[in-house]
C-alpha positions as CSV (number, residue, x, y, z in Angstrom):
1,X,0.0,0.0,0.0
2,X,2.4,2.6,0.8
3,X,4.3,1.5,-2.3
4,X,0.9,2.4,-3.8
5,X,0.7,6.0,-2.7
6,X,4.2,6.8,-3.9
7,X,3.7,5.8,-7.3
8,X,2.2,7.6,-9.9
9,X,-1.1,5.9,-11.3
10,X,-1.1,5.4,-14.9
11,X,-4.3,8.0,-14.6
12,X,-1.8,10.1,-12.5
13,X,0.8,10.1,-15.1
14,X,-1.6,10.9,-18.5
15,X,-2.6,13.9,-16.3
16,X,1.2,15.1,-15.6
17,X,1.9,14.4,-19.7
18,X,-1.4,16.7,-20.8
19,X,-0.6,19.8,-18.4
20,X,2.8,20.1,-19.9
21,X,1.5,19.8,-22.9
22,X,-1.0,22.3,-22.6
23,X,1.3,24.7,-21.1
24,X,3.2,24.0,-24.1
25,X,0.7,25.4,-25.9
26,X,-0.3,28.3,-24.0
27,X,3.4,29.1,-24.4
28,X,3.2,28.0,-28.2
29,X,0.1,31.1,-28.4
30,X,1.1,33.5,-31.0
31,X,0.1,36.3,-28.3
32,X,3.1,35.5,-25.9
33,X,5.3,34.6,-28.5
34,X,4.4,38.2,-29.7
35,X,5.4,39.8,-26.5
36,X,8.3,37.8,-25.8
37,X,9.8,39.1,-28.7
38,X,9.1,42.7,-28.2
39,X,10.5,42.0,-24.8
40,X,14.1,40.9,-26.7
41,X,13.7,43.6,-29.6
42,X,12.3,46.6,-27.9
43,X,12.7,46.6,-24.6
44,X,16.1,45.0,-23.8
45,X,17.9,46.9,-25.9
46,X,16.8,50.1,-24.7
47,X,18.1,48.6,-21.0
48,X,21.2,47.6,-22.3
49,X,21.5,50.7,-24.0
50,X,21.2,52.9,-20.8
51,X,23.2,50.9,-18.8
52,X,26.4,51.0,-21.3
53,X,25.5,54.6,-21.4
54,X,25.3,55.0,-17.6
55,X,28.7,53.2,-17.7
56,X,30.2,55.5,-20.1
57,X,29.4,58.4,-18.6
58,X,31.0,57.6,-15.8
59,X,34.2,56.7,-17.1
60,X,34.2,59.7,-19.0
61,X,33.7,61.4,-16.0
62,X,36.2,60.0,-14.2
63,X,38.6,60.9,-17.3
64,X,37.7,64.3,-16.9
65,X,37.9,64.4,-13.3
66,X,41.4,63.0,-13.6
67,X,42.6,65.3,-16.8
68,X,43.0,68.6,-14.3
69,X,44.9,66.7,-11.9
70,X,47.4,65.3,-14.3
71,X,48.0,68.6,-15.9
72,X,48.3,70.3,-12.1
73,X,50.6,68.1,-10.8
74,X,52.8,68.6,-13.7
75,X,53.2,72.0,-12.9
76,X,53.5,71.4,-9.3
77,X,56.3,69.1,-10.1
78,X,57.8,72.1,-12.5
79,X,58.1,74.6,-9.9
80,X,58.9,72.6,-7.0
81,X,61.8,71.4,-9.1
82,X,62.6,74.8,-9.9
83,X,62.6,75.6,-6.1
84,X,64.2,73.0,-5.2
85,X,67.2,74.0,-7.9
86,X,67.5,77.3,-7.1
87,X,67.4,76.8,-3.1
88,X,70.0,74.2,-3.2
89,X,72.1,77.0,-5.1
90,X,71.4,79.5,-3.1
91,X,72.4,77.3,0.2
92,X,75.7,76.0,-1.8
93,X,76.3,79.8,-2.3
94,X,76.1,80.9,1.6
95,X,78.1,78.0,2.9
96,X,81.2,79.0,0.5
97,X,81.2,76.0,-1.7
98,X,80.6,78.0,-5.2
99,X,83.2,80.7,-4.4
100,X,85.0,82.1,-1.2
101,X,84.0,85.5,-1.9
102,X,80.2,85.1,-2.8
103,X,78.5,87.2,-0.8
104,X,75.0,88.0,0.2
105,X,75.2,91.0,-2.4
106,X,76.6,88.7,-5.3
107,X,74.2,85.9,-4.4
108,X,70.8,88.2,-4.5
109,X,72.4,89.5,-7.7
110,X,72.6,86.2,-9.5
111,X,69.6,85.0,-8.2
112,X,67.8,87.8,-9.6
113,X,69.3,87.5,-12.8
114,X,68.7,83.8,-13.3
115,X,64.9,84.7,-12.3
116,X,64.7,87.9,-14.6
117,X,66.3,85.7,-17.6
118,X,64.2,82.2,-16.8
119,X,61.0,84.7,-17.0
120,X,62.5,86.5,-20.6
121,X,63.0,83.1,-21.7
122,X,59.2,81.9,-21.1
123,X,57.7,85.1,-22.4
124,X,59.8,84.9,-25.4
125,X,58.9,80.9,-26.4
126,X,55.1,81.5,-25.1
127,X,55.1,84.5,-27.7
128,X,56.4,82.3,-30.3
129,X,54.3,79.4,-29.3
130,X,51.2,81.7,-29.0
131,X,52.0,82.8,-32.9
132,X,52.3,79.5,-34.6
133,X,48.7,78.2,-32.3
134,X,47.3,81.1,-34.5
135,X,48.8,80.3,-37.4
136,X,50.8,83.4,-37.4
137,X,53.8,81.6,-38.0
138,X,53.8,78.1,-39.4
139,X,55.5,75.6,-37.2
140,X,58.9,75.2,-39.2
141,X,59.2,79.1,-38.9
142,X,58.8,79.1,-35.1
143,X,60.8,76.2,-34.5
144,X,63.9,77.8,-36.4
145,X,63.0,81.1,-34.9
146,X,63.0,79.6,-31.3
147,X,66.7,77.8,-32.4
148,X,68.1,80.6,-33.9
149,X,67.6,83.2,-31.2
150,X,67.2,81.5,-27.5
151,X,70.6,81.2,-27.4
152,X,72.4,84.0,-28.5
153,X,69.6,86.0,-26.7
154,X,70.6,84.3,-23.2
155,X,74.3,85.0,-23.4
156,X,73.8,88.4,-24.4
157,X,72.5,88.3,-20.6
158,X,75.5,86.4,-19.2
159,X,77.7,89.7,-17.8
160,X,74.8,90.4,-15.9
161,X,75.8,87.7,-13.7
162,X,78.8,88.0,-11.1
163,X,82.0,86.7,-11.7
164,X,82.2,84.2,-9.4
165,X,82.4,80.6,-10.3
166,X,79.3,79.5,-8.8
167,X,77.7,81.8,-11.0
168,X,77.2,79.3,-13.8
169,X,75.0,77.0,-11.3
170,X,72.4,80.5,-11.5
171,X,73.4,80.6,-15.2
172,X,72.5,77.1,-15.8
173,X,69.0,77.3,-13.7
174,X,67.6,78.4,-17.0
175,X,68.4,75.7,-19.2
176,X,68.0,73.2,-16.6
177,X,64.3,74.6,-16.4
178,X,63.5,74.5,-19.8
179,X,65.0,70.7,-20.0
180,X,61.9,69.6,-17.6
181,X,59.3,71.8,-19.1
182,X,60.2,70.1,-22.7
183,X,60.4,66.7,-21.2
184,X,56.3,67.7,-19.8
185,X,55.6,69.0,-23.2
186,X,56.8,65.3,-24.8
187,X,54.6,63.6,-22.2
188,X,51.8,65.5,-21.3
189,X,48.9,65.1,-23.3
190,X,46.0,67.2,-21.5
191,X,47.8,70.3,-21.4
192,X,47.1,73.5,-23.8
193,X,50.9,75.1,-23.1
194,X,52.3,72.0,-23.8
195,X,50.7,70.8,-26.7
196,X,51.1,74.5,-27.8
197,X,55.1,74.3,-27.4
198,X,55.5,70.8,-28.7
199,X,53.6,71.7,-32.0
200,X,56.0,75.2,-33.0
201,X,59.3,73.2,-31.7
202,X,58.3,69.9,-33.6
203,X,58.8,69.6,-37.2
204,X,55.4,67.1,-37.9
205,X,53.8,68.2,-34.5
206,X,54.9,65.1,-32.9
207,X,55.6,65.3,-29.3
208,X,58.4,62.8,-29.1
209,X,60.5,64.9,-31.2
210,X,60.3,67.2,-28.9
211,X,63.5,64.9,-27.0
212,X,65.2,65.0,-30.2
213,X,66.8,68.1,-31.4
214,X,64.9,71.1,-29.1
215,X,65.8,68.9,-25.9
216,X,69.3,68.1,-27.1
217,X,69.8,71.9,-28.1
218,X,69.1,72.7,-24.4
219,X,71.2,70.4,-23.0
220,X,74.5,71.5,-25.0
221,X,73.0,74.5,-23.6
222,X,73.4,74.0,-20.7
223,X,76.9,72.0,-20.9
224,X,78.3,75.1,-22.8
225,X,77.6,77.1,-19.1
226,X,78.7,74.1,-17.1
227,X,82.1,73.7,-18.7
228,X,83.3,77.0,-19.7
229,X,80.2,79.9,-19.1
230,X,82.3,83.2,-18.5
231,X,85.8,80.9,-17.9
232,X,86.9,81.5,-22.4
233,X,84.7,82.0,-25.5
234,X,84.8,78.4,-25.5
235,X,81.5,77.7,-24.9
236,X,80.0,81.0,-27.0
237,X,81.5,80.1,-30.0
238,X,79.9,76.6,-30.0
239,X,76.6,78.0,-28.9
240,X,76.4,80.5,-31.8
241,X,77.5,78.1,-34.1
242,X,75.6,75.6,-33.0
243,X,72.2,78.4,-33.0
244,X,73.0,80.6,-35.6
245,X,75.1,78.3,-38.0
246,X,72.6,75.6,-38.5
247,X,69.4,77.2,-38.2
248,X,70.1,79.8,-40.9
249,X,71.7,77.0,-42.5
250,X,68.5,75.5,-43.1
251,X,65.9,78.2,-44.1
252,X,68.9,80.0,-46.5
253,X,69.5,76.4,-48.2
254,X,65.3,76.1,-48.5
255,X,64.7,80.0,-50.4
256,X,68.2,79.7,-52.3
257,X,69.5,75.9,-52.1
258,X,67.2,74.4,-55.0
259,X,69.4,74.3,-58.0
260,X,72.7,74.1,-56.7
261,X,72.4,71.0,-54.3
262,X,76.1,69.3,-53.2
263,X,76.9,66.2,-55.4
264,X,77.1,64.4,-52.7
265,X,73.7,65.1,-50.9
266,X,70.4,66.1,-52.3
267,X,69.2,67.4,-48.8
268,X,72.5,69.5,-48.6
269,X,73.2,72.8,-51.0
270,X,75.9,75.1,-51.2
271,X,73.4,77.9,-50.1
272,X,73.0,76.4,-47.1
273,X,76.6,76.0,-46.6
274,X,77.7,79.6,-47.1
275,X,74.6,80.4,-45.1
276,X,75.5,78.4,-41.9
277,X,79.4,79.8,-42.5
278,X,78.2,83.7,-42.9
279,X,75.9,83.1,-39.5
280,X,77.8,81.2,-38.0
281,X,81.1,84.0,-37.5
282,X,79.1,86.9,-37.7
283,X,76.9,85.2,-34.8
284,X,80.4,84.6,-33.1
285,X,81.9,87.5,-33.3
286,X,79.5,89.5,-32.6
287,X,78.4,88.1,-29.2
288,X,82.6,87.9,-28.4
289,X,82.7,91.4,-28.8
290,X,80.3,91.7,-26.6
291,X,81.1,89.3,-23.9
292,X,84.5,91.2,-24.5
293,X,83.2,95.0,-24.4
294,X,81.4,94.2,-20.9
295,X,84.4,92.5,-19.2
296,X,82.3,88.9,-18.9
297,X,85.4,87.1,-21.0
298,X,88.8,88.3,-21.2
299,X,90.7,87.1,-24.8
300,X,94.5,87.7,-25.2
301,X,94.6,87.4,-28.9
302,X,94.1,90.4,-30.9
303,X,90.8,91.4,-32.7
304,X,91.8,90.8,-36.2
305,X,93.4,87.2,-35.2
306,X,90.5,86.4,-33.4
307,X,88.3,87.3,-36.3
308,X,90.0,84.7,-38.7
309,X,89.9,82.2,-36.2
310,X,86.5,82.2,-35.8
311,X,85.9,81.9,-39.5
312,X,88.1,78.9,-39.7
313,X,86.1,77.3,-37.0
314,X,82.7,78.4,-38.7
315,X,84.3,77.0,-42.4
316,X,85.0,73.8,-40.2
317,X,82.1,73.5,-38.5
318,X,80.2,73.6,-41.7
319,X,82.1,71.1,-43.3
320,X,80.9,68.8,-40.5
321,X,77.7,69.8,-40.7
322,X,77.5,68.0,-44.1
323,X,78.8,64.9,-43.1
324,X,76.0,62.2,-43.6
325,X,76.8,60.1,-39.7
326,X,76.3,61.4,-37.0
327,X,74.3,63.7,-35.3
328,X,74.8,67.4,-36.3
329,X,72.6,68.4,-33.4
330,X,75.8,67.2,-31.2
331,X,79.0,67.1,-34.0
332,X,78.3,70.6,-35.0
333,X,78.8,72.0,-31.2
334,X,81.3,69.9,-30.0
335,X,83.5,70.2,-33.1
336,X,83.5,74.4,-32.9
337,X,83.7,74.4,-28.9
338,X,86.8,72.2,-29.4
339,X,88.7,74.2,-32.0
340,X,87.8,76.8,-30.4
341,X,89.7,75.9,-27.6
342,X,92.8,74.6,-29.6
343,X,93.0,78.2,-31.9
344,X,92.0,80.7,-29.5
345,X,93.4,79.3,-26.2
């Protein structure tokens, strides 16, 4: 009997077999398979659709929250390193380690002219940048602007600064600054400056060329007032060759170079040449006179003998210039600071 109650009758079973089959059917009725598919086709996607959305937003919210932050603690990083530099200077400076006779005069002096310069230096490159942004200038023309004339520009300010050794660690606050802020510029991507300097000192608008030539030019830069600053014309003839020289270099050899390209080169022309040899000297000697005139660099050698050297070394310089190894970003400057100290020293 109790076997009985647990098993399923064969009336018991033919009723279990026709209710699934008629909810088969009811589920088989064209009226539910109707809404079940305007369930899938209408209404599903517009859920999906909203949440996706809902999810979007918020990342792009998050992105935008985080863009600000990015670009602010770049700058924060730029000007604590900056005050970090420039304290660390100014401490070496008091405790006697840059120069027995700095004193509190000569220190506030160089300090403000590292300061007034670093500031003459930004206004200058945001002026150029701002130009080529507008379309003022097209980028190759503010890049060769910015190459031609930073340079020669900063030494003009170099007797400005004391004559004490230590001097060249205030000299060299300026192109240690503008080392980081290009290294920002090649990295950042959510900031207007930087995108605005990396386009005018780029050639294609490229960031990572940034760290090619603009950040190698400031970093002979800033070797030039590390090894020699105010000590010979060392270091100013290789700047002005390096600035002056090339850059003309290449915008006389685009307007004149065409038709008279070296046998040797078709990117090279004899235009070009004589145009980096012209700048180069008259570059050179002019900022030596200079330097010279104010007392910043003292040169035995006569004027006239001086003169010829530095034409040599521009002819030479040139002639390396063309050479198709190498780097002339770094041969160029090296080869007229070394002759330079070989023939004038």
């Amino acid at each position: 009997r109790g076997t009985a109650l647990i098993q399923k009758t064969p009336r018991y079973q033919h009723r279990g077999t026709a209710a699934r089959k008629e909810r088969g059917i009811q589920l088989q009725h064209p009226s539910i398979k109707g809404l079940h598919k305007i369930i899938h086709e209408k209404v599903r996607p517009h859920f999906d659709s909203h949440l996706y959305a809902d999810a979007n937003e918020e990342e792009y919210s998050s992105a935008q929250e985080a863009t600000p932050i990015s670009s602010s603690g770049k700058k924060e990083f730029l000007a604590l390193s900056a005050g970090i530099y420039l304290a660390s200077t100014i401490a070496l400076a008091k405790l006697g380690i840059l120069g027995q006779g700095y004193t509190d005069a000569l220190i506030a002096q160089d300090t403000g002219v590292a300061l007034l310069t670093t500031f003459l230096a930004l206004i200058f490159v945001k002026v150029v940048t701002k130009l080529a942004a507008d379309g003022v200038l097209q980028s190759r023309d503010s890049r060769k602007i910015i190459h031609i004339l930073s340079a020669p520009l900063f030494m003009i300010c170099w007797p400005l600064f004391s004559c004490e050794w230590g001097a060249r660690l205030f000299a060299a606050f300026v192109p240690a600054l503008q080392a980081l802020k290009l290294y920002i510029a090649a990295t950042s991507s959510d900031d207007v400056d930087s995108n605005e300097l990396a386009n005018a000192i780029s050639r294609s608008g490229d960031k990572e060329e940034v760290l090619g030539g603009p950040f190698i030019y400031v970093i002979i830069l800033l070797s030039a007032i590390m090894l020699n600053f105010r000590d010979n014309l060392s270091g100013a003839i290789a700047l002005c060759t390096m600035a002056a020289g090339d850059g003309m270099a290449d915008i006389i050899g685009r307007r004149f170079g065409k038709t008279n390209k070296w046998f040797f080169s078709e990117s090279k022309s004899i235009a070009g040449t004589m145009g980096f040899i012209v700048s180069a000297a008259l570059c050179s000697i002019g900022l030596a006179s200079w330097l010279m005139y104010t007392n910043a660099i003292v040169v035995a050698l006569p004027m006239g003998a001086l003169v010829s050297r530095i034409i040599l070394i521009s002819v030479v310089s040139a002639l390396v210039e063309l050479l198709p190894v190498g780097d002339d970003n770094w041969s160029v400057p090296i080869t007229a600071g070394v002759l330079s100290s070989i023939l004038i020293y």
